[in-house]
VEXMAR-273628 format. One line per 5 residues: their letters; for each residue x negated, z, y negated of C-alpha. Coordinates in steps of 0.5 Angstrom, whole numbers, plus 500, padded with zeros to 3 digits. Each point is the difference from the previous one (the first is absolute). Example, Ala and Ser with C-alpha at 12.3 -4.5 7.8 and 13.67 -1.06 7.14 Angstrom:
! residues 2
as	475 516 509 ~ 498 498 493
! end
This chain:
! residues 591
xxxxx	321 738 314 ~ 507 501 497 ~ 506 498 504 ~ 506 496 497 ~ 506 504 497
xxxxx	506 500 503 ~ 504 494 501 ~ 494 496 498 ~ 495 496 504 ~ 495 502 504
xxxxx	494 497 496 ~ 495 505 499 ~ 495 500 494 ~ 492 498 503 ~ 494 504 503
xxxxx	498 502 507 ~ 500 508 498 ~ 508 503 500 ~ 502 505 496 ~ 509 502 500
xxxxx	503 500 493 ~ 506 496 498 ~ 507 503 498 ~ 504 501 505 ~ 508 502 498
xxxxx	502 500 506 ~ 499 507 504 ~ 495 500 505 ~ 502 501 507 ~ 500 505 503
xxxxx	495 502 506 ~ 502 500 507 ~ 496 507 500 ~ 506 503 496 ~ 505 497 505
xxxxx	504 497 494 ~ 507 498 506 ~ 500 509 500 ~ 501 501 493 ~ 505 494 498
xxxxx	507 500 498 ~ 504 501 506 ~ 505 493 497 ~ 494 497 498 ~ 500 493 504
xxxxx	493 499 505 ~ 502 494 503 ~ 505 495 500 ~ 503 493 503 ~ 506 495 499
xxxxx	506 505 499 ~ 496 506 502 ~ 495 505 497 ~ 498 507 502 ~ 498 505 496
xxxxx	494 506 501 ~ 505 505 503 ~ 501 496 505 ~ 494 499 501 ~ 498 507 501
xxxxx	504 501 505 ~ 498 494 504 ~ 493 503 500 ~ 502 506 502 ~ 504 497 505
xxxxx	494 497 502 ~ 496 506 500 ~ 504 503 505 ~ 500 495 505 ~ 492 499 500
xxxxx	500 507 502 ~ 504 500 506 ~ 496 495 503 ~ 495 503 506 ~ 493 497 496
xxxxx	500 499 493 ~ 493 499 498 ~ 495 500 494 ~ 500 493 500 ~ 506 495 502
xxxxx	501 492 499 ~ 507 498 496 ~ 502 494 501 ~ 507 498 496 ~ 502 494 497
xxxxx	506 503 496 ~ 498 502 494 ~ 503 507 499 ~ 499 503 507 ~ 494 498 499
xxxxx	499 504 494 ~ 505 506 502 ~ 495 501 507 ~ 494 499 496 ~ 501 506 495
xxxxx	503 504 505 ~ 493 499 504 ~ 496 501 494 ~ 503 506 498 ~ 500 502 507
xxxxx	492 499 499 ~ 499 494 504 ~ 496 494 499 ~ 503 494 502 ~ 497 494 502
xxxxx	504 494 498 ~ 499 493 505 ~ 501 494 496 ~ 505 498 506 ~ 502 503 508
xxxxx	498 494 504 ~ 497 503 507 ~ 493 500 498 ~ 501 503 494 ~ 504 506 504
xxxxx	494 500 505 ~ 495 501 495 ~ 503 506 497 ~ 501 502 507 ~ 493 500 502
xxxxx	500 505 494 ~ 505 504 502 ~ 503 499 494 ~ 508 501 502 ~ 505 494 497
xxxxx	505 502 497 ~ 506 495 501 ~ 506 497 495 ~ 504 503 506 ~ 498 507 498
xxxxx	501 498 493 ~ 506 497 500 ~ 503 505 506 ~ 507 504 497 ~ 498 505 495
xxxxx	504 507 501 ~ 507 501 496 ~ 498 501 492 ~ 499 507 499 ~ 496 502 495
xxxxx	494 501 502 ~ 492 502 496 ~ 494 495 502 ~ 493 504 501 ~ 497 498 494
xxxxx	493 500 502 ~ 493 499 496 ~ 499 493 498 ~ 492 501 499 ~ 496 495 496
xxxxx	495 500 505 ~ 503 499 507 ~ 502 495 504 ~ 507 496 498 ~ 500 494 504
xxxxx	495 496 504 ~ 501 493 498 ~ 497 494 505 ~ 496 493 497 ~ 503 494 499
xxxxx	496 497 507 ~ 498 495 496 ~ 493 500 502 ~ 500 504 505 ~ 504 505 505
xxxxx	505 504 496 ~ 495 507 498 ~ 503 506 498 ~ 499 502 493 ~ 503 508 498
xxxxx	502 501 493 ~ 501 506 496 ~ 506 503 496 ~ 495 499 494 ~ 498 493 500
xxxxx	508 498 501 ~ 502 504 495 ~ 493 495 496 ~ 504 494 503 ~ 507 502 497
xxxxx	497 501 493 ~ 495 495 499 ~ 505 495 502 ~ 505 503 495 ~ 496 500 494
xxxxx	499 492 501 ~ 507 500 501 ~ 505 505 499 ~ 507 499 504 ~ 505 499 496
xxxxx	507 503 502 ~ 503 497 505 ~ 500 500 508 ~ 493 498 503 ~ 502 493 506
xxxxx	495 499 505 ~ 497 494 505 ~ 495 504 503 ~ 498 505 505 ~ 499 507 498
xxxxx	496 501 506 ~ 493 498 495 ~ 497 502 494 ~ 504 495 495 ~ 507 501 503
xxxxx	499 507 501 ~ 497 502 492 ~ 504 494 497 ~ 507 501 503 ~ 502 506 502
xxxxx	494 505 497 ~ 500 498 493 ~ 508 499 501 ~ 500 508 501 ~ 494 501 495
xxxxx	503 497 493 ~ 508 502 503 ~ 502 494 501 ~ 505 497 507 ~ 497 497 505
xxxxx	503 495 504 ~ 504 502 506 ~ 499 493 504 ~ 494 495 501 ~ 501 494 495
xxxxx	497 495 506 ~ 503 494 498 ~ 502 496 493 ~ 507 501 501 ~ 499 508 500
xxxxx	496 500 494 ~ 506 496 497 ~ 505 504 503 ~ 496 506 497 ~ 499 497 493
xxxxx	507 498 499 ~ 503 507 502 ~ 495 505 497 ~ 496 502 494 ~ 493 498 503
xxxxx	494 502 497 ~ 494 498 505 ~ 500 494 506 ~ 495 503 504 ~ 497 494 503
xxxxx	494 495 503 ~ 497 493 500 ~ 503 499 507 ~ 507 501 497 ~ 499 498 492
xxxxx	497 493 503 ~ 505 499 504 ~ 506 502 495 ~ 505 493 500 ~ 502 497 494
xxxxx	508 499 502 ~ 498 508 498 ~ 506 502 495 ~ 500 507 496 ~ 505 502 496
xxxxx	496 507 498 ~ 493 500 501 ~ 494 505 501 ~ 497 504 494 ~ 492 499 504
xxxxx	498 497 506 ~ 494 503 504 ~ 496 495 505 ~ 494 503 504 ~ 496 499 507
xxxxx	496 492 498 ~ 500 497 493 ~ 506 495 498 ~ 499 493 499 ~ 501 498 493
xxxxx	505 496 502 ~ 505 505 504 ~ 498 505 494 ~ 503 495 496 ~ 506 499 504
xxxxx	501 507 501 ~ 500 501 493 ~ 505 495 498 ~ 505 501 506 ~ 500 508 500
xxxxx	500 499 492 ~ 495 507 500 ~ 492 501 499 ~ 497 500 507 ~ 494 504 500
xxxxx	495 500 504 ~ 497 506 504 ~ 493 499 503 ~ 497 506 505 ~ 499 502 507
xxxxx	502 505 505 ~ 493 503 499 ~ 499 499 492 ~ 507 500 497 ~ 502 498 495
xxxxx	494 496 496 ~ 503 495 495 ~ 506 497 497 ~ 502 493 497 ~ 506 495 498
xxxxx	498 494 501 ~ 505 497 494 ~ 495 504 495 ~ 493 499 503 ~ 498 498 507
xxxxx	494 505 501 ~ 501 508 503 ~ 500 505 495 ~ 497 508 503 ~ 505 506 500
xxxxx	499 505 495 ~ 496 505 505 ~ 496 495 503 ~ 493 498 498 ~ 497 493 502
xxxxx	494 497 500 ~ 497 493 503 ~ 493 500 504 ~ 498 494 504 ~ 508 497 500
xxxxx	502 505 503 ~ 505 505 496 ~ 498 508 500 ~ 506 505 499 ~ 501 508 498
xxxxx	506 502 501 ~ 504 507 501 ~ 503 496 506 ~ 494 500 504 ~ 498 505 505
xxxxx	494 502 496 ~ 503 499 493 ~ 493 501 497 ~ 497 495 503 ~ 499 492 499
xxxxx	503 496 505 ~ 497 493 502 ~ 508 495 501 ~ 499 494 505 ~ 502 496 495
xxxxx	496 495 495 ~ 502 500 493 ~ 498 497 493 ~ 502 503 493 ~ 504 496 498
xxxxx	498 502 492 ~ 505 504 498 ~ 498 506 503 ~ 504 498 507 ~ 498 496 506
xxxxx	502 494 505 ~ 500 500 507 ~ 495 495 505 ~ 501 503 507 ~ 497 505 505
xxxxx	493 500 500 ~ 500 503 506 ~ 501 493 504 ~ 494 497 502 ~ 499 498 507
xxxxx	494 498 504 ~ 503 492 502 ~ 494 496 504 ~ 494 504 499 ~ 503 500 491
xxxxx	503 504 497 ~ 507 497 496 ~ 504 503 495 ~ 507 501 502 ~ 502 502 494
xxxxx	497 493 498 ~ 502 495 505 ~ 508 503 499 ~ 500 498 493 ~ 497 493 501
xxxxx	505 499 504 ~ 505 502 496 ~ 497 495 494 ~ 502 495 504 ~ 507 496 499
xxxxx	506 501 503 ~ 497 508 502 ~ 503 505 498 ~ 496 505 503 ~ 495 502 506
xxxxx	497 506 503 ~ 494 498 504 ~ 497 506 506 ~ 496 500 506 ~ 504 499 507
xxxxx	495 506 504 ~ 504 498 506 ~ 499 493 499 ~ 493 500 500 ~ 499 502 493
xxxxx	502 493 497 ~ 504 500 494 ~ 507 499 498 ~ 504 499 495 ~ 508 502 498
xxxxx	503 494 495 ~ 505 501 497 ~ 502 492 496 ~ 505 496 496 ~ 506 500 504
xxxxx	499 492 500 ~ 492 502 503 ~ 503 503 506 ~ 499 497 506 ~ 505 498 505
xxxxx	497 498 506 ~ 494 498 504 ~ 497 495 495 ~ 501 503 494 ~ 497 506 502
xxxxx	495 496 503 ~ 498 496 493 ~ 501 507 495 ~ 495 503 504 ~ 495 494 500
xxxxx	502 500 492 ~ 499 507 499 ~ 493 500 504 ~ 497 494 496 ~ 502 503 493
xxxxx	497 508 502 ~ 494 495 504 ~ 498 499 492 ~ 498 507 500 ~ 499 503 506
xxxxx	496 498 507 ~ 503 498 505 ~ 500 505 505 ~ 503 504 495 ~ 507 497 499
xxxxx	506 503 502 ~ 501 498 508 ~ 507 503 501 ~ 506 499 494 ~ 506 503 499
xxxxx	505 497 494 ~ 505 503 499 ~ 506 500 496 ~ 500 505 496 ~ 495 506 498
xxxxx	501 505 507 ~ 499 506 495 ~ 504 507 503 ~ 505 503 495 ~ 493 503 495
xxxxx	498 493 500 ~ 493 500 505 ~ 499 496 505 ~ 497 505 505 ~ 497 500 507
xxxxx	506 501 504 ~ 502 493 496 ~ 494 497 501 ~ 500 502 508 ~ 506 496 501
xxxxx	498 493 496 ~ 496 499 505 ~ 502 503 506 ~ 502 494 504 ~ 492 500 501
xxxxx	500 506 504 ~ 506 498 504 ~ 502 493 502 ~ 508 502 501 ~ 501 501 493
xxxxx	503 496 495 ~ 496 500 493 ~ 503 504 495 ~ 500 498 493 ~ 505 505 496
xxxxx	506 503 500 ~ 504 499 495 ~ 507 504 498 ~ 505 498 496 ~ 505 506 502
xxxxx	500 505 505 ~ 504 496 505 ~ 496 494 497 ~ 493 497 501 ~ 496 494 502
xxxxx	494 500 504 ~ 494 495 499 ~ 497 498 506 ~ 495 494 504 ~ 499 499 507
xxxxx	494 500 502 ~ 495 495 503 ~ 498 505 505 ~ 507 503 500 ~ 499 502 509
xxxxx	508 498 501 ~ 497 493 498 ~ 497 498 507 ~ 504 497 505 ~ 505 499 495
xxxxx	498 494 500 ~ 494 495 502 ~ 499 495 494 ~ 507 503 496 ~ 499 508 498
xxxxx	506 503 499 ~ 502 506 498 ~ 504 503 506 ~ 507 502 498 ~ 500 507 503
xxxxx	494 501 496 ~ 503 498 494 ~ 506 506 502 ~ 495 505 501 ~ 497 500 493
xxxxx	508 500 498 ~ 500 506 503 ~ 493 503 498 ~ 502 500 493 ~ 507 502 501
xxxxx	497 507 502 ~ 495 500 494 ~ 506 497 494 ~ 506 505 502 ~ 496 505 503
xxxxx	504 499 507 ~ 498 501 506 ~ 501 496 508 ~ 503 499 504 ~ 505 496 497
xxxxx	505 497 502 ~ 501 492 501 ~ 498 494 495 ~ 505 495 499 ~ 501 493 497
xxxxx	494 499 501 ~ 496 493 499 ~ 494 496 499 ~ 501 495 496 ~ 493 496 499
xxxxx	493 503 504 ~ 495 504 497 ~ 494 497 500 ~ 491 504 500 ~ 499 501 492
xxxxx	507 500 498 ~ 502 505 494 ~ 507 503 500 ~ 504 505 498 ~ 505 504 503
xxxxx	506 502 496 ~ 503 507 502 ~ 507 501 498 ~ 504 508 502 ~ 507 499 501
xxxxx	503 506 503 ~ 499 500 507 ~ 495 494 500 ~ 495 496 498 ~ 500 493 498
xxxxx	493 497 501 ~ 498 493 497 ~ 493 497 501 ~ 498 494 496 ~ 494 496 497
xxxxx	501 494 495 ~ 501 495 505 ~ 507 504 503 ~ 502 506 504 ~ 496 502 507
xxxxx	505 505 501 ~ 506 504 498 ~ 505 505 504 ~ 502 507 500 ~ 498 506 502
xxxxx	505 506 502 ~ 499 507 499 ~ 502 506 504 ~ 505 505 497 ~ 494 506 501
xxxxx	496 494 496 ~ 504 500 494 ~ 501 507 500 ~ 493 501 499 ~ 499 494 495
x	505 503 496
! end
C-alpha cells in the first residue's frame, strides 16, 4: 500500500497486502531511541502556549533537574506510575524516568481505585505535587542521558475499560517509535505547534500529541485545549499545525465557534465520528479532520477522512485480511509482530481496498435460554426514528437481563413518568418485531448526550454508574455531566420510582424531600470543582415547585469565587435553587 504524499488525503490505493512507498518530502522523524530532544538546538522552540514558548535548552535542564529529585527520594523503583495532566511536566518527568532507566506506568486518571490497583502492584505513584515541586536555582547542570533501547519497556498504557476492567498493556520503545512513523507518513505535520483536547495518559494522546511533536520537531502545546474557547483563543494567538482532538470533543463543538485562524490538520480518534459531527468539524474549524481507528492493544490500524470516502484505509505497515467478518491484522505494534491478530470488531471491504466498520463481535449474550446478538439489538434500536444511538448490555447483578443505554432526538427525550413510560413501550414493540420477548431490554437508560470519556469510549466505569441506582435505592440516576467551562456544568438526572427517600414523604403524593435534593447539590459539587466538605452553609435557598417519582432534571452549576449557584429544573419549572458557600481552605485547593 502506498500512503498518500504530504499535505494530501489519507486515501490509499486497494489491496489487502501492504507494502511502504510513496515520496515523502518532509524529513522523516527521528526515533525516540535517538533521543531527538539531547541533540537539538538549544533555541530551538519545544513547547509553547499564548505569549509564551520554551525551547530545548530549557527543557534540558528541566530534565536534569528533574533527575536530581528522583534520586533524592528514599525508594525510587524500576517500575513507578506518573500521573500528570499538565503536559510539560509530564514530558520533563517522563524522559528524566526513561533516562534513568525506568518503566513508567501510566494510569488513564488518579481516582482512588485506580491508585489501589497500582498499590496492590507495589507500583509507587508519582504525584503532580512531585512534578510540580520548586526546581533548584537554574544552574547549569548535565542530564543522565541513558540508553533508550528499542526493545525495552517504555511505558505501560491501560485499556480504555470499555469491555472490561482497565488491563495493563507494556509497550516497547520500538513499537512507539512504529506508532510515531506510520502516522507520519499518513500525514506529516506541518510547521507549527501541536494543540491538544485529550489525555496523554493513553496511547493516542501520548503518540499524537507529545511523542510525534518531539519526533518531527515541532512544539507541542503547554496547556490542555479542554473547551472550544481554549481551542479558539489558542488558534487565533498561534500558528497551529495540528488540533489533536476526539469524538466527544468535535461532536460537541458549537456553532457560535468563530476563528479568525485556523489549524492546518485535525486529528480525531477513540470511536468513528458521525457523518455529520465530521462534517460540522470540517466546516467549523475550516481544516480535514482525519480520523485514526486503533486500540491500546493494536495501535495504530487505519486512517480515513470522512469528506473523500467513508470506508478505513490500512496504514502503510499494516497487513489486513477478512475472515468470517471479522478483521486480522500484522502489524510492527503488535506484541508478536509476526504474527496475524484476530481484532473484535466485524468489518466488510468496502471495494476500494479498505473496510467499513459493523461492531463487536464479541457481544453475544445468552438471554432466556437464546443467544441474542448485542451487537444487533443495539443497531435495530438505533434504525428507529427519533435514536440517535443505543448500546444494549447485560446487567449481571440484575439477574442477567438486558439494558439498554438511549441516546434520542432532544425532542424524544423523556420528562417524566409518563413519557418514560410510553418510550419504553414504543421502543419494546418495535425490537419485539425482531427479538423475543424475554430478550427486550428491561432497564433503559436515555441520556442526553453520548457518556464518552475524553477518548471517546463509553466504558465500564460509565456504564456502572448509569445503573447504579438499582444497587443502591439512595441514589438519584445520573444521566451525564456536561461542562460548559471549567467553573460550569449541567447534570442530568431522574429521580427514581424506587428512590428510598420517597417513602414517608408522602403517602398518596411522593415528593422528593428537599434536603435530599440538597445533598445531591452537595454530592456533585465535590465531584465538578474537585472541592471537598464540610462546607460552610447554604444560602437563599428555595423550592419553588415539588419534585414528583419519574421526573427529569438538570442541575445547573455555576463557580463564583468562593461560592457555587445551584439551579434544579425540569420543563415545568425550578424545583430548587440557592447557593453553596465554600471555605477558604476549599478554594485554595480548588485554585
Amino acid at each position: 500500500m502506498v500512503c498518500p504524499s504530504p499535505g494530501s488525503s489519507p486515501s490509499c490505493p486497494s489491496g489487502h497486502r501492504h507494502v511502504e512507498g510513496g515520496f515523502m518530502t518532509s524529513p522523516k522523524p527521528t526515533s525516540l531511541t535517538s533521543a531527538p530532544w539531547r541533540h537539538r538546538s538549544d533555541d530551538t522552540p519545544v513547547a509553547c502556549t499564548t505569549g509564551e514558548s520554551r525551547d530545548y535548552r530549557q527543557l534540558r535542564l528541566a530534565l536534569a533537574h528533574r533527575q536530581q529529585q528522583l534520586r533524592s527520594l528514599a525508594s525510587c523503583p524500576a517500575d513507578v506510575a506518573l500521573f500528570d495532566p499538565d503536559p510539560w511536566q509530564f514530558v520533563v518527568t517522563l524522559l528524566a524516568l526513561w533516562h534513568l532507566g525506568h518503566r513508567v506506568w501510566l494510569p488513564g486518571d488518579d481516582r482512588p481505585d485506580t491508585r489501589q490497583a497500582l498499590a496492590q502492584r507495589q507500583i509507587p505513584w508519582l504525584t503532580p505535587a512531585l512534578s510540580l515541586s520548586p526546581l533548584p536555582k537554574a544552574e547549569e547542570m548535565l542530564p543522565e542521558w541513558g540508553e533508550l533501547r528499542a526493545d525495552a519497556t517504555a511505558v505501560v498504557l491501560f485499556t480504555s475499560g470499555s469491555t472490561g476492567e482497565p488491563a495493563p498493556l507494556a509497550k516497547r520503545f520500538a513499537q512507539l517509535d512504529s506508532e510515531v512513523e506510520a502516522l507520519y507518513r499518513c500525514r506529516p505535520f506541518e510547521s507549527g505547534c501541536i494543540i491538544s483536547q485529550v489525555s496523554h495518559q493513553h496511547i493516542y494522546g501520548l503518540t499524537s500529541a507529545l511523542l510525534r511533536s518531539l519526533c518531527e520537531n515541532r512544539p507541542f502545546g503547554l496547556e490542555p485545549a479542554l473547551w472550544p474557547e481554549s481551542v479558539s483563543r489558542l488558534l487565533d494567538n498561534l500558528s497551529v499545525s495540528a488540533l489533536i482532538s476526539s469524538p466527544a470533543q468535535l461532536s460537541r463543538l458549537p456553532e457560535s465557534l468563530r476563528l479568525s485562524r485556523h489549524p492546518h490538520d485535525v486529528f480525531s480518534s477513540g470511536a468513528p465520528l458521525s457523518a455529520d459531527a465530521a462534517a460540522t468539524a470540517e466546516r467549523l474549524l475550516a481544516a480535514p479532520v482525519t480520523e485514526l481507528y486503533g486500540s491500546s492493544e493494536t495501535g495504530g490500524i487505519a486512517v480515513r477522512r470522512q469528506a473523500e470516502r467513508s470506508g478505513w484505509q490500512a496504514l502503510a505497515d499494516v497487513d489486513t485480511d477478512y475472515r468470517d467478518g471479522l478483521l486480522w491484522l500484522r502489524s510492527p505494534r503488535l506484541d508478536e509482530p509476526g504474527h496475524w491478530y484476530c481484532h473484535a470488531d466485524r468489518v466488510a471491504p468496502d471495494g476500494q481496498g479498505g473496510f467499513h466498520l459493523l461492531g463487536r463481535a464479541d457481544r453475544i449474550a445468552k438471554i432466556g435460554g437464546k443467544r441474542v446478538s448485542l451487537v444487533s439489538m443495539g443497531q435495530h434500536l438505533e434504525a428507529l426514528p427519533g435514536v440517535r444511538r443505543a448500546h444494549c448490555l447485560v446487567i449481571e447483578h440484575a439477574g442477567g437481563r438486558v439494558g439498554a443505554i438511549v441516546e434520542t432526538e432532544t425532542t424524544e427525550q423523556p420528562v417524566d413518568h409518563d413519557s418514560r413510560r410510553a418510550l419504553i413501550t414504543d421502543l419494546r414493540n418495535r425490537l419485539g418485531e425482531a427479538f423475543e420477548t424475554t430478550a427486550l431490554p428491561r432497564f433503559w437508560r436515555f441520556v442526553p448526550e453520548w457518556p464518552v470519556n475524553a477518548q471517546g469510549k463509553l466504558t465500564r466505569s460509565t456504564i456502572t454508574r448509569l445503573f447504579a441506582d438499582l444497587d443502591d435505592r439512595r441514589r438519584v440516576r445520573w444521566l451525564g455531566t456536561r461542562f460548559d467551562s471549567p467553573d460550569h456544568c449541567q447534570i442530568t438526572l431522574e429521580v427514581p420510582e424506587r428512590l428510598l427517600q420517597l417513602e414517608g414523604h408522602f403517602p398518596g403524593q411522593p415528593i422528593v424531600p428537599g434536603v435530599a435534593q440538597l445533598d445531591w447539590v452537595v454530592t456533585y459539587c465535590r465531584e465538578a470543582f474537585t472541592t471537598q466538605g464540610p462546607w460552610r452553609r447554604f444560602e437563599r435557598v428555595k423550592f419553588p415547585l415539588l419534585l414528583l417519582p419519574g421526573e427529569r432534571v438538570i442541575l445547573d452549576l455555576t463557580l463564583r469565587g468562593e461560592r457555587v449557584d445551584f439551579h434544579l429544573g425540569s420543563p415545568r419549572g425550578c424545583h430548587a435553587t440557592g447557593r453553596l458557600t465554600l471555605s477558604r481552605e476549599q478554594m485554595d485547593n480548588h485554585s
